[in-house]
C-alpha positions as CSV (number, residue, x, y, z in Angstrom):
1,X,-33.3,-26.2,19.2
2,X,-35.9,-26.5,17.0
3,X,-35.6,-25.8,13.3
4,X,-36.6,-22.6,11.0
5,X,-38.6,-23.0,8.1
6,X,-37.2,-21.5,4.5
7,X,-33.5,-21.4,6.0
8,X,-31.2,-20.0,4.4
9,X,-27.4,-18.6,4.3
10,X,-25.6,-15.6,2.3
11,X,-22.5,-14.7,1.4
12,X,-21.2,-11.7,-0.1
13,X,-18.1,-11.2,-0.8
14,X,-16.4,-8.1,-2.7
15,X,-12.7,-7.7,-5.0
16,X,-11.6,-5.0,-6.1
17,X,-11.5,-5.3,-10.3
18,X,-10.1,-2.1,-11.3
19,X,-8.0,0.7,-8.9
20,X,-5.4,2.9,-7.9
21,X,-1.8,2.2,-9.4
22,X,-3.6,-1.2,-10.7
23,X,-2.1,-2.4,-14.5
24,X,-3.5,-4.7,-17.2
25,X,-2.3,-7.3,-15.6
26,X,-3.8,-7.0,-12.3
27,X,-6.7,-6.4,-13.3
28,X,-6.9,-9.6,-15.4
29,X,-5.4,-11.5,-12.6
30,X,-8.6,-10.2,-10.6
31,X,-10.9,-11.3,-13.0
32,X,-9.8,-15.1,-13.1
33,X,-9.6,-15.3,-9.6
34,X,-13.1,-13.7,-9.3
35,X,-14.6,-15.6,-12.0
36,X,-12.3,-18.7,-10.9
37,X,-14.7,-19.4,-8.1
38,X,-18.2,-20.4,-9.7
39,X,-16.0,-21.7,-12.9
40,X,-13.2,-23.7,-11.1
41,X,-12.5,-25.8,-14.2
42,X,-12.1,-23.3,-17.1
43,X,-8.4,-22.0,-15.4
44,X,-9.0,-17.8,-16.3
45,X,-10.7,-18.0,-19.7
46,X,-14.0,-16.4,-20.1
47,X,-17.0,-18.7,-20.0
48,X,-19.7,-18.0,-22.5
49,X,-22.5,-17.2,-20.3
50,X,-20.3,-14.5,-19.2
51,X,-21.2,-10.7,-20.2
52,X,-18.7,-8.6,-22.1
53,X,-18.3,-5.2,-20.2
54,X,-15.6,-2.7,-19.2
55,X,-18.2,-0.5,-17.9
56,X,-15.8,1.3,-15.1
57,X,-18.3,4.0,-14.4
58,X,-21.4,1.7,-14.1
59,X,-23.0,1.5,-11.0
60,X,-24.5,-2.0,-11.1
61,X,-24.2,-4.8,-14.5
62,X,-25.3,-7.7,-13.7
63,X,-22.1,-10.5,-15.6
64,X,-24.5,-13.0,-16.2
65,X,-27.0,-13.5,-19.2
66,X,-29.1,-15.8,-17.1
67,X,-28.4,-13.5,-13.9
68,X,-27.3,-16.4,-12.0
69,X,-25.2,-19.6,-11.9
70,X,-27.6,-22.5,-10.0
71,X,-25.2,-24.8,-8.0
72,X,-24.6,-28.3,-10.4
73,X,-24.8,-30.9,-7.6
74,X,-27.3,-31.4,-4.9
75,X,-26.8,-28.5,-2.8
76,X,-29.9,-25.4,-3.3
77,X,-28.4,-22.6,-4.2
78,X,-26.7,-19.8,-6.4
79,X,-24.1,-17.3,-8.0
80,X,-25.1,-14.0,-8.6
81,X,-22.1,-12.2,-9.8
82,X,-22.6,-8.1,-10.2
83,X,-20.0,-5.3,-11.1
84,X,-20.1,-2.4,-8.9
85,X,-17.7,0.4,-10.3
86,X,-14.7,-0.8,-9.4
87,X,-15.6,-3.7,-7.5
88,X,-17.1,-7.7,-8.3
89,X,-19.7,-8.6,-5.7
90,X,-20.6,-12.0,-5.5
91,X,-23.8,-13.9,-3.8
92,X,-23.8,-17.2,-2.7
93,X,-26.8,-18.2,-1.8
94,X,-27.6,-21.8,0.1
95,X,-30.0,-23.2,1.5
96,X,-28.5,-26.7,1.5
97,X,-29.4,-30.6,0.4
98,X,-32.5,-30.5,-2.0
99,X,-33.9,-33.4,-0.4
100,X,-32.9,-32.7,3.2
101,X,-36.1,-32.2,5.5
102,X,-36.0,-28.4,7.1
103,X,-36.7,-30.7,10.5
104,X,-34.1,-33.1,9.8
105,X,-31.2,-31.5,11.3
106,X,-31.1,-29.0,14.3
107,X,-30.3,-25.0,13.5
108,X,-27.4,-25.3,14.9
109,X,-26.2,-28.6,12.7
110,X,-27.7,-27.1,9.1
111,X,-26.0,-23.4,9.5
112,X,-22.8,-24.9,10.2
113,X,-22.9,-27.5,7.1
114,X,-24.7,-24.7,4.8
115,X,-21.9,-22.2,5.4
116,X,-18.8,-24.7,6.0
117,X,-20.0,-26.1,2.1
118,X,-19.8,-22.2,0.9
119,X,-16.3,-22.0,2.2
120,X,-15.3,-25.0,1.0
121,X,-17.3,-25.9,-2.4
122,X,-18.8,-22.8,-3.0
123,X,-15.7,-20.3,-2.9
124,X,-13.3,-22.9,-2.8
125,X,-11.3,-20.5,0.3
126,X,-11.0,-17.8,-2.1
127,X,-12.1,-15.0,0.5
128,X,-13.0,-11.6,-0.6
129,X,-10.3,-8.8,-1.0
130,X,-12.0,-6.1,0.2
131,X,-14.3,-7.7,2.5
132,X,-17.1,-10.3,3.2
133,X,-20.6,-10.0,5.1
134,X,-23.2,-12.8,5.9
135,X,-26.9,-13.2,6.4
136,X,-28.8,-15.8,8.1
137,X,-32.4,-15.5,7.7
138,X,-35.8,-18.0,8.1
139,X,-39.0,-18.3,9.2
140,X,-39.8,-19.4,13.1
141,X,-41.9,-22.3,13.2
142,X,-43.2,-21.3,16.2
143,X,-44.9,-18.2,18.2
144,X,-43.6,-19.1,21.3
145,X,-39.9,-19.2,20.1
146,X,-37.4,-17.1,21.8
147,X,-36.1,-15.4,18.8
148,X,-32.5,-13.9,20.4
149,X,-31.7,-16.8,21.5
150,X,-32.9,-18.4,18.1
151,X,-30.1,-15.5,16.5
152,X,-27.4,-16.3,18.6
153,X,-27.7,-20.4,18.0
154,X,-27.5,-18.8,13.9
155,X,-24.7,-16.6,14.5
156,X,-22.6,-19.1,16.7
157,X,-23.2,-22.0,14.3
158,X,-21.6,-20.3,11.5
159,X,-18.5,-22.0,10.4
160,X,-17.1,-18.5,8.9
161,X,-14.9,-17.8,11.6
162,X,-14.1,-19.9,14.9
163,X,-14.8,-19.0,18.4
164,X,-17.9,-16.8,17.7
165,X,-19.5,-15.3,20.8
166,X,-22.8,-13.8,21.0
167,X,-21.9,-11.3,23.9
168,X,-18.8,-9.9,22.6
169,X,-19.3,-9.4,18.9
170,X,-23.0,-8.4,19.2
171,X,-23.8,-4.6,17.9
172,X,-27.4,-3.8,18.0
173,X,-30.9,-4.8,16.5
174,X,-34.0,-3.8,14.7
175,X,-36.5,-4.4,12.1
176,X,-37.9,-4.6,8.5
177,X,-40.8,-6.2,6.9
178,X,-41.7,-7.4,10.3
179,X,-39.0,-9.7,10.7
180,X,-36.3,-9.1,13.5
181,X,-32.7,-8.2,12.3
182,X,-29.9,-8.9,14.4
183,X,-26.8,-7.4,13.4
184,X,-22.8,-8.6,14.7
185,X,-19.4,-7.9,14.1
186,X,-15.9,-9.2,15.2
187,X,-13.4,-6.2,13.9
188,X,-10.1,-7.0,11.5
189,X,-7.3,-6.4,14.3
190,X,-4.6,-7.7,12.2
191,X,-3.1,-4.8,9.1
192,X,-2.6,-6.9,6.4
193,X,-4.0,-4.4,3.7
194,X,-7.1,-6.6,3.5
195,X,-10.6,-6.1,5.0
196,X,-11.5,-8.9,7.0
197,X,-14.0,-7.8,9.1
198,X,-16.4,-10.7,10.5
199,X,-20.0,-9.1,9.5
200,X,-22.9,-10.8,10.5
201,X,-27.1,-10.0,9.7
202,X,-29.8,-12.5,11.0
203,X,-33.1,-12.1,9.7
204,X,-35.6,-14.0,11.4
205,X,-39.3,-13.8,10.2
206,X,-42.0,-14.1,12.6
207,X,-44.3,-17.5,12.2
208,X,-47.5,-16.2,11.1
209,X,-46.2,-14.6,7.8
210,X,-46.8,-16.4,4.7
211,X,-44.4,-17.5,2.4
212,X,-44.9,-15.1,-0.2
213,X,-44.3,-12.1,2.3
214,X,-41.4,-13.2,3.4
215,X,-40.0,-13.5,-0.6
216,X,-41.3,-10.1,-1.5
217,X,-39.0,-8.4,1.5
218,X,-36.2,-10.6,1.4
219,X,-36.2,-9.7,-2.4
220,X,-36.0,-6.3,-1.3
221,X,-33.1,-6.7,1.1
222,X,-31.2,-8.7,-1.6
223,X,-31.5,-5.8,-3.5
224,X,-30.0,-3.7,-1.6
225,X,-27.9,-5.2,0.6
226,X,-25.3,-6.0,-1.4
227,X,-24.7,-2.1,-2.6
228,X,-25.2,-1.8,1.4
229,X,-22.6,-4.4,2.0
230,X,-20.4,-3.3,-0.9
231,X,-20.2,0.5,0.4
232,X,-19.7,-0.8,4.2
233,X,-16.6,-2.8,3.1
234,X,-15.3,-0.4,1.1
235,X,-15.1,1.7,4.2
236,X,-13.6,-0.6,6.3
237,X,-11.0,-1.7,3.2
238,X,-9.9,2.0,3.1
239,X,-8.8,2.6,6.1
240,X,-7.4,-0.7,6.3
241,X,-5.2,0.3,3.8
242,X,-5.0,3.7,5.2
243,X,-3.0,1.8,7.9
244,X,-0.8,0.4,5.8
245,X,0.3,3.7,4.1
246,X,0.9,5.8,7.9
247,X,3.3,2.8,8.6
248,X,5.2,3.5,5.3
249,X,5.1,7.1,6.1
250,X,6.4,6.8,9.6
251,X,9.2,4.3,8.1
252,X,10.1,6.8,5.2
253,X,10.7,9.8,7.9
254,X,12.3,7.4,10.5
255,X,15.1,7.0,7.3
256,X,15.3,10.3,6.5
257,X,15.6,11.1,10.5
258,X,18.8,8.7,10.2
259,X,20.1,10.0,7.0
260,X,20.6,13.3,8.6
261,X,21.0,12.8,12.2
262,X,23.8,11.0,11.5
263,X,25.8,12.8,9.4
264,X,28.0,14.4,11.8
265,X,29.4,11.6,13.3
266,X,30.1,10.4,9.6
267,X,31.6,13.5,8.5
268,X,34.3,13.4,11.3
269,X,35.3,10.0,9.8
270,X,38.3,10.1,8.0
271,X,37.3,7.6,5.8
272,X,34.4,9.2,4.8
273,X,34.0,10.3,1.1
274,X,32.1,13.0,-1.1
275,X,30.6,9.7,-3.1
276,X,28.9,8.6,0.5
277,X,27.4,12.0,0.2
278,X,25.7,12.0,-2.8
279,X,24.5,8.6,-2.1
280,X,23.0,9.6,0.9
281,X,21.5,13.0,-1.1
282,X,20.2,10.4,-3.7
283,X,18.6,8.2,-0.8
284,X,16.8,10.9,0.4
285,X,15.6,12.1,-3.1
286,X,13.8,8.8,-3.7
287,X,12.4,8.8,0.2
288,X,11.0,12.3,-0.6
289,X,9.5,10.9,-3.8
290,X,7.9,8.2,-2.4
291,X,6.4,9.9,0.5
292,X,4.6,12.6,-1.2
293,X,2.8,10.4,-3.3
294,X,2.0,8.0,-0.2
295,X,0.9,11.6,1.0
296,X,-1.2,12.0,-1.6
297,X,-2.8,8.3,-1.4
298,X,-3.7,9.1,2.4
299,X,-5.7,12.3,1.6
300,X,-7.5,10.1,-1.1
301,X,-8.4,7.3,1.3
302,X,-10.3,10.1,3.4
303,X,-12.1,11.5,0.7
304,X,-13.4,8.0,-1.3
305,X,-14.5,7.1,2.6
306,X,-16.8,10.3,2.5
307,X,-18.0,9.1,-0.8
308,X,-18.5,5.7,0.7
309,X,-20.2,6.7,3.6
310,X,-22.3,8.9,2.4
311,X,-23.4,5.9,0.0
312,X,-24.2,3.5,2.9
313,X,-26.2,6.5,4.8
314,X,-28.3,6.9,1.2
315,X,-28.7,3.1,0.5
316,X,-30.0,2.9,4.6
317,X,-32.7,5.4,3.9
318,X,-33.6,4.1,0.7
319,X,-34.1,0.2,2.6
320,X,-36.1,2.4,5.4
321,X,-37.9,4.1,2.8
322,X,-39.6,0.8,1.7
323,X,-41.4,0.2,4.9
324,X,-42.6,3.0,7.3
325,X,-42.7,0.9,10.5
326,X,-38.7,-0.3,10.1
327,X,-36.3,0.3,12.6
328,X,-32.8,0.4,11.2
329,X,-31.2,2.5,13.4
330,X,-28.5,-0.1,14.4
331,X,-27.2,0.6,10.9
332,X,-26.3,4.5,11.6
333,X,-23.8,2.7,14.1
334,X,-21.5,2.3,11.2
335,X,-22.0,5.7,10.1
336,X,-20.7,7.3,13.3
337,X,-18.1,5.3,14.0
338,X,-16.4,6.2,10.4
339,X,-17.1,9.7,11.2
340,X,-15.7,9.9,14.5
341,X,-13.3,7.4,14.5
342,X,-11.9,6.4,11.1
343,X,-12.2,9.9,9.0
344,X,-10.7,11.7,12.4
345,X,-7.9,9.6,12.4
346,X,-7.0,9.8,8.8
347,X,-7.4,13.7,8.5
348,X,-5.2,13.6,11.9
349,X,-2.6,11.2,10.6
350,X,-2.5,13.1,7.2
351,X,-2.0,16.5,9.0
352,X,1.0,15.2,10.5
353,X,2.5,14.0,7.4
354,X,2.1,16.6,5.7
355,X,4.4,18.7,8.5
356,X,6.6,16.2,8.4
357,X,6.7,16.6,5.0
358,X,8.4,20.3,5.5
359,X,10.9,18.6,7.6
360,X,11.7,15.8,4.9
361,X,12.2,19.0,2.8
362,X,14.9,20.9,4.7
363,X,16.6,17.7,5.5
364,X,17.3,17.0,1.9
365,X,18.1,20.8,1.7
366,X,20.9,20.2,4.4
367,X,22.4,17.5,2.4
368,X,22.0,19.5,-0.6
369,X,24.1,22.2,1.4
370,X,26.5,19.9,2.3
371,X,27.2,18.1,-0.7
372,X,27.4,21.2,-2.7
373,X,29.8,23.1,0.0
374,X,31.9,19.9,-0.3
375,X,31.4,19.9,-4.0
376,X,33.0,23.4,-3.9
377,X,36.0,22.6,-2.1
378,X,36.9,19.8,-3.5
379,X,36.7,22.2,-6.9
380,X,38.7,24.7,-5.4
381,X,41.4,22.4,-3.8
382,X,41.9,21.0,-7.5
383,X,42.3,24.0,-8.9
384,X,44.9,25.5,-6.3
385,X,46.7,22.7,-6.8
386,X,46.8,23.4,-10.5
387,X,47.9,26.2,-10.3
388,X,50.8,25.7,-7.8
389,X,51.4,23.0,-10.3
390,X,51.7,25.1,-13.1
391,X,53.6,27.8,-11.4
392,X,56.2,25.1,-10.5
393,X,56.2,23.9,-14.0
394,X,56.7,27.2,-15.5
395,X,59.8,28.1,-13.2
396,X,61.3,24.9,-13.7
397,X,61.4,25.4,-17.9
398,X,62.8,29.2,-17.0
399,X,65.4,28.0,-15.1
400,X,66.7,25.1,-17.1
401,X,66.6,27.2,-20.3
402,X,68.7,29.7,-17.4
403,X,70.8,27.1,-16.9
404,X,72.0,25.2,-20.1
405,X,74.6,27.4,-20.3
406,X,76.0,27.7,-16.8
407,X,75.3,23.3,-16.3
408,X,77.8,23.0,-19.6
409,X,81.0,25.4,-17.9
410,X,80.5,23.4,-14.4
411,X,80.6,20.2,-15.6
412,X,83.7,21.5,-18.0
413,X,85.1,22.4,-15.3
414,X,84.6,19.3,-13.0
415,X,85.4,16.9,-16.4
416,X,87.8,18.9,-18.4
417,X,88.2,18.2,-22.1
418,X,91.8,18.0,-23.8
419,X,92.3,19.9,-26.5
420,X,91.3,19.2,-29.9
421,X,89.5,16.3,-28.1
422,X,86.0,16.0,-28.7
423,X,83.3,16.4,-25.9
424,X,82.5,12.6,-24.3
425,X,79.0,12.0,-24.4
426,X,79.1,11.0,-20.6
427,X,79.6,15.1,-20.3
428,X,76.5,15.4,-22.2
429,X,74.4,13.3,-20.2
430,X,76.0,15.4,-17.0
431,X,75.3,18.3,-18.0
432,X,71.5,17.3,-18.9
433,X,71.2,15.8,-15.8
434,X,72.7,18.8,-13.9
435,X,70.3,20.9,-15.6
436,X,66.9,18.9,-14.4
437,X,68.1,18.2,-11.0
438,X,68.4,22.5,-10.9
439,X,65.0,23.2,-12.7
440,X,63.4,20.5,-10.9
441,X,64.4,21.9,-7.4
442,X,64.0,25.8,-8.6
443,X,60.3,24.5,-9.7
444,X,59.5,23.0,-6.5
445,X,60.9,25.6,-4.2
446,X,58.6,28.0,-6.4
447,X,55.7,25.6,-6.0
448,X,56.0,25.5,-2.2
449,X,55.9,29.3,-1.8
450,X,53.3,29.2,-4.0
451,X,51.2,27.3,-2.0
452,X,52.2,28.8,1.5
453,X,50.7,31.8,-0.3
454,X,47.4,30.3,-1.4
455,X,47.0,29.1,2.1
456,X,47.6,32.3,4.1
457,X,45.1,34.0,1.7
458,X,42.2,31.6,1.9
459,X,42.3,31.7,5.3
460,X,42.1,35.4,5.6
């Protein structure tokens, strides 16, 4: 196929700097690795081209004091490194060899070595965290070029992601600036917590427009296509990890489900103790815990997607805005699929959470129940059995005082003494021993009774 004039490959590519739950440490982390791409050889520490800023709330700062990095070797092309809020986009822009002829190579050959060398050299396989996009765009050489089939030799050339087709991944088309937009997309099937949505623009100008037409609007759709991409991604990168946080919900209510359900079968055990109890109690505590502030990170996915979306629908109408014969309709795509698709599911998924949440409630209430009603026996057990104790200790020292006295003439007159013979100790130690036996057994029988008493009362 024959070759496009001014060609040239984009990519964008988005991580997340500061965030929810995020510490000091993270964020640094994020920073080198961001930074680590157009500064490979400095390993994390801050180059001196680089701006100062900790502006969270800033909407747009561009890092650099020269705006952007140009490539060192051979290759055409640049950095442009911007903070969004929260976010570091990055722009890599090629448009390959210096020297290489634009008619050198065919479309197909020069996309595929442009965007294989930003991969490889240019981002060194350091993919974007929340999400990546690519444009394509040039000039047709010629009127009589068929320019879909020109798009779909661009998009299937790209060395981005493998097995690209056309037909499937295709989502709609349009214009701007008199060029033909082509837009495609292969979805992120696999929930990993990370956006990495295939996204796709081609931008193919039309051959009778001059060079300096074709700068002026693909300045404008820098300008605004990566706040465009950066909202879109953020979309997609939210419910991603929306995902991720309705499988740790389902898993934290599976438990609990467990926890309880179970419980019957253990309680019959005879092995089973109060400590197993209260670790289950203490289990289901720390579920609880977790879950509601899961909970609460599932109903703030749904709202910072409304503030998303409504961003992308703005920065759409701002691009349209620019030039009153554009057709960018293709774009609303997006917008209705997050409304009827990802925001339905969330506030669906969140709903039935937060039931679930009642239920997570009275299940720790039942083991509460439980431990405490065990808690209470084992209370009053110890302190029946005190009691009989005592009883049986208190009888026993009545009865051998009692029986001092009584112990002495028996064992007199079972070991009689001569007279004027003094008593033999062995006597002594009788008569002791006489006397504990009798106490001892007095005690007991009192304790016995004592406790058949207790028994027939706590079960009336």
């Amino acid at each position: 196929m024959s070759a496009l004039n001014y060609l040239t490959v984009d990519l964008f590519l988005y991580d997340l700097c500061h965030g929810l739950g995020r510490d000091s440490e993270q964020v640094e982390v994020a920073r080198q690795r961001f930074w680590k791409r157009l500064y490979p050889e400095v390993n994390g520490s801050k180059p001196a081209n680089i701006k100062d800023t900790d502006a969270f709330f800033a909407s747009y700062v561009e890092l650099l004091d020269g705006r952007v990095e140009v490539f060192s070797d051979t290759v055409d092309g640049y950095y442009y490194p911007v903070k969004l809020g929260d976010t570091y986009a990055l722009q890599v822009d090629s448009s390959g060899e210096k020297n290489e002829s634009q008619t050198a190579n065919s479309i197909q050959d020069r996309i595929k070595t442009i965007s294989a060398d930003i991969i490889e050299n240019r981002i060194r396989h350091e993919h974007g965290d929340i999400g990546e996009n690519w444009l394509v765009w040039g000039q047709l050489n010629d009127p009589s070029q068929d320019v879909e089939a020109v798009a779909r030799a661009c998009y299937e050339s790209l060395a981005s992601k493998q097995n690209l087709d056309w037909n499937r991944d295709y989502s709609g088309k349009g214009s701007f600036g008199g060029a033909n937009l082509f837009e495609l997309e292969h979805p992120d099937y696999f929930p990993d917590g990370r956006n990495r949505n295939h996204h796709v623009l081609i931008c193919l100008f039309p051959a009778d427009q001059t060079k300096a037409q074709i700068q002026e609007t693909i300045g404008k759709l820098y300008r605004h296509l990566i706040r465009l991409f950066h909202y879109r991604n953020k979309v997609l990168w939210l419910y991603e990890h929306s995902r991720w946080l309705k499988g740790f919900l389902k898993e934290a209510s599976d438990k609990t489900d467990y926890l309880v359900g179970s419980l019957p079968d253990r309680m019959k055990d005879d092995q089973f103790k109060f400590r197993e109890l209260q670790e289950r109690l203490a289990i289901a505590l720390k579920i609880s815990y977790d879950y509601e502030i899961r909970l609460s990170y599932l109903y703030e996915q749904a709202a910072a997607i409304k503030t998303n979306i409504n961003g992308y629908r703005d920065r759409t109408a701002k691009i349209t805005s620019m030039d009153e014969h554009a057709d960018l309709f293709f774009l609303d795509r997006f917008v209705a699929l997050t409304e009827a698709n990802y925001l339905v599911q969330i506030e669906a998924d969140y709903a039935v959470f937060s039931s679930a949440l009642n239920t997570l409630d009275k299940a720790i209430k039942t083991i509460q129940g439980i431990t405490e009603i065990e808690h209470t026996q084992n209370e009053r057990t110890l302190n029946q059995t005190v009691a009989i104790a005592g009883v049986g200790i208190s009888v026993a020292s009545l009865a051998a005082s009692s029986l001092s006295d009584q112990a002495e003439n028996i064992i007199q007159a079972w070991r009689p003494v001569p007279a004027n013979q003094p008593t033999p100790v062995a006597n002594f130690w009788l008569s002791a021993a006489l006397i504990l036996l009798l106490s001892l057994a007095i005690g007991g029988l009192a304790a016995l009774i004592t406790a058949a008493f207790v028994s027939k009362t706590s079960k009336k």
